[in-house]
Each structure stands twice: as C-alpha cells, then as structure tokens.
Steps between C-alpha positions, in 0.01 A plus 500: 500500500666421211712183364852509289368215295183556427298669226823437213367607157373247282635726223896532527612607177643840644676485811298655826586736744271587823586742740436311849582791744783790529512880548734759335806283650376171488329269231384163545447310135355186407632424159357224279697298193492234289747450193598928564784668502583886550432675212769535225502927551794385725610478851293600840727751655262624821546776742361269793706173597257219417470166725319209307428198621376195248202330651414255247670432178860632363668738363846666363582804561804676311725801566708677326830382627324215348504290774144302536291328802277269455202515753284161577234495765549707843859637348550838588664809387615859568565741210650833562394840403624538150634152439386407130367193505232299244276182537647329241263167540197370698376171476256456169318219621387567878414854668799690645376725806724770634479735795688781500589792757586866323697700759 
C-alpha cells in the first residue's frame, strides 16, 4: 500500500511525473510542482482526454481559445482529446500535487 502524499521529493527543481497505474488505455499519473509551468516548446495537444484533479496546491491552466482555469485544492477538470491546453502557473511557494487520468 501506497500513500498520495507521501515520499514528495526533497529536490523539486524539475517538475515530477510518476506513473501510478494504467494499461495501453488507461494511465494513472501523480504529477509533482512547485513554481513550474509547461514547458515553453508550446501547447499539450494529447491524443487521450486527460482528467486532473488538484490535490494540494494551485494551478492555471491555459488554452488556446485563451480562456484560463484556475485550479485550488480538490478542483477538478476534464480535458478533451486534442484540446491545447498549458499550465501556465503553479504555486512557487508550497507543493502543487496533481492526479491525472489519460484515457
């Protein structure tokens, strides 16, 4: 058995991302930030539809109808297939912990 909020990085100067559980349809991420944002290559445009769910922290995420959400703690979110979308901003001063659901 395992625990969401346990064993976060001391070191946190690159963003984290742990597979959790999933299958060739499925993945189940844990993603860990402080202070990140996506990277400036440009914007996440994913085959899957993406459900991510903001466990501790915030966040922005941005699309590119540029419209923006901003995420706080248990806020939710379902992102379709193909719908280009960035994290803009996560808090730089406490740990922002995501799961997310590829499918």
């Amino acid at each position: 058995m395992k625990n969401i909020f346990e064993a976060i990085p001391d070191d946190l100067s690159a963003e984290v991302f742990e597979n959790l559980a999933g299958n060739k349809k499925v993945k189940i991420e844990r993603i860990i930030s402080k202070g990140h944002s996506s990277p400036d290559s440009g914007w996440y445009d994913q085959e899957k539809n993406e459900w991510v769910l903001v466990l501790k922290g915030e966040a922005i995420i941005s699309f590119d109808n540029k419209s923006s959400v901003c995420l706080k703690e248990g806020d939710y979110l379902n992102i379709g297939a193909h719908q280009k979308h960035q994290v803009t901003w996560t808090a730089p001063d406490i740990t922002t912990l995501w799961l997310t659901v590829h499918y």
